[in-house]
C-alpha angles and dihedrals in degrees: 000000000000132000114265116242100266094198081067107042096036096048110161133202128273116211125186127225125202106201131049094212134130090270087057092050086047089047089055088052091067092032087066093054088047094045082228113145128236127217110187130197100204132179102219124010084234091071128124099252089033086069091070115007103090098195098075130146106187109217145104130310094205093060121093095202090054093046092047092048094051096046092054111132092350118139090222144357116225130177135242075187155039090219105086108102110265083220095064090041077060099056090052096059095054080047085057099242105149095231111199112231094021119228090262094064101025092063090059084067088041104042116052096190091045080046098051097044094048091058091043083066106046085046101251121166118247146133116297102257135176126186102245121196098193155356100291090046091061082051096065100032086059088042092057093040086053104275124299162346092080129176114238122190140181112255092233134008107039121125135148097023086313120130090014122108132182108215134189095185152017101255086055089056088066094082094055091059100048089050085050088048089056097048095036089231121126129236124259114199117201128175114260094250107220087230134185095208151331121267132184119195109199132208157169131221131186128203096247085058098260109145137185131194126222117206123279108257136183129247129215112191123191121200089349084307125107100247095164141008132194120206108228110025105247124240090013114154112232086236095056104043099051085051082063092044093050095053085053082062114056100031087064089049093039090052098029103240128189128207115345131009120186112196111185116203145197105218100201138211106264092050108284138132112207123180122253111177139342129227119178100192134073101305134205094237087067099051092101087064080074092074105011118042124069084248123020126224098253092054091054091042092061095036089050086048084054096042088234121151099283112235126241125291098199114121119244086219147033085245142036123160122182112192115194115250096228123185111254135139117041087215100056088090127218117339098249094058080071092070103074094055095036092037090047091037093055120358090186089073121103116209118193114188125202096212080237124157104247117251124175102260091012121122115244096160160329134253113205119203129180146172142091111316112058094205088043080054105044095042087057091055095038091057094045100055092044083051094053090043097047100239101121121129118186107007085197080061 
């Protein structure tokens, strides 16, 4: 009797990947426990995916024709990024290409008016908000949310403190509206929300419905960009944090989402949690999950591409802090000069690196620390990443 070919009875899926960013090489890590293969539409060979996918075509994500040519014969099409037109995610579908998440959740990420006045309609607690067209508009709305300072952002395209803008007055929000000319998108203002601190309530979402929730953390941005997050959130009351937990929730049934939804929060003052953005892809609030949840968030966001049995959320321990690798000083080296002191000085790290060029404020990476003390943890992270980016003062310190 002789061996079946294996290549034709264990046929596994192929699932393309629009984006060649840090969050698709990380989604090739878990595609290679699941045996599961990566096709990936990239924008430059160079990019950070393209280093060790093997399956990249290298074109643009705002070209049907591309798009069409790299989800051939794919099970699914999923997204390193928000960026690719809803309208050709559209065409895709009626060329039944199961896009995951499909164009009527994804615009909501993409779209911050459609998202505001979605949430407005589920009930969903978030900053009072109006689409402005000009200078006088951001007037009046100050004028209704109590005066400035307001918060104005660009409709689509913003991300990482990019296209947001605090202004105290209405010759600052100029600015906003001649950067909005030049990239034909419109101008969201929101009230500036007197908040204690950022959340992010994580989840997955399968297709059949089937959800899990990821711990409540805690966010710490510097300069609009994630610099550290705490898993959980400390202090957190149990009530407020399954609230958050709860609006994650629904907003990924009520939109439909598939695979992962990030929702970050304010969590104010007086005891609320309002929602801030939306992200339905892999996020950098859940890298911790890698290292420190039973299953990561890599790992849910392919098996609920799939619609596999997600895995479990839970963390493996009290604490788990993740602090971003960001490029600094031009005299710290190479990255992976850093391993030899972070890896000696604590072999219990984790380092993940992007294969990034280094530019000064850029992510290149995350270090993931965990245990029992949350100031023991977040000290050994702390120091790695400073290490890495060469910012360390007294090492005796």
């Amino acid at each position: 009797m002789t061996e079946p070919d294996r290549h034709v009875t264990d046929a596994t899926p192929l699932l393309a990947v629009v984006g060649g960013g840090q969050l698709a090489r990380m989604m090739q890590q878990a595609a290679v426990s699941l045996g599961v293969r990566l096709r990936l539409l990239a924008e430059s060979p160079q990019d950070s995916a393209a280093q060790v996918v093997p399956d990249v075509a290298v074109g643009d994500y705002r070209d049907l024709h591309t798009l069409r040519s790299v989800t051939k014969d794919c099970a699914a099409l999923t997204f390193d990024h928000e960026h690719v037109p809803t309208e050709h995610l559209q065409a895709l579908v009626e060329d039944q290409v199961a896009c995951r998440p499909g164009p009527q959740a994804l615009v909501h990420a993409q779209d911050k008016a459609v998202m505001r006045a979605r949430m407005h309609e589920l009930g969903v607690p978030g900053p009072r908000h109006a689409l402005v067209h000009d200078a006088a508009g951001v007037a009046a709305f100050a004028d209704g949310v109590g005066g400035f300072p307001v918060v104005l952002k660009t409709t689509r395209g913003g991300y990482d403190g990019k296209g947001v803008w605090l202004v105290g007055s209405v010759e600052e929000s100029r600015a906003a509206f001649e950067a909005a000319a030049t990239a034909d998108v419109a101008i969201l203002a929101e009230e500036k929300v007197d908040f204690r601190r950022e959340l992010a309530a994580l989840v997955a979402r399968s297709p059949s419905g089937q959800a899990a929730a990821y711990p409540v953390v805690e966010s710490v941005q510097v300069g609009g960009v994630c610099a550290e997050v705490v898993a959980p959130a400390p202090g957190l009351s149990e009530a407020l944090a399954t609230r958050a937990q709860r609006i994650a929730l629904q907003i990924a049934g009520a939109l439909d989402v598939t695979g992962i939804l990030a929702v970050e929060m304010f969590e104010t003052h007086d005891g609320l949690v309002l929602v801030n953005e939306l992200a339905m892809r892999p996020h950098n609030t859940g890298h911790w999950s890698m290292d420190g949840a039973v299953t990561g968030q890599f790992e849910n966001h392919l098996r609920a591409v799939l619609d596999l049995p997600l895995g479990s959320p839970q963390a493996r321990e009290p604490w788990t802090v993740m602090v971003n690798i960001l490029g600094g000083q031009p005299e710290a080296g190479p990255l992976y000069d850093g391993f030899p002191h972070v890896f000696a000085r604590d072999p219990g790290l984790k380092v993940h690196l992007y294969g990034k060029q280094v530019r000064p404020g850029r992510k290149v990476g995350h270090v993931t620390a965990y245990g029992d003390d949350l100031e023991e943890v977040r000290d050994r992270a702390r120091h790695a990443a400073a290490w890495f980016r060469g910012d360390l003062g007294d090492e005796s310190e």
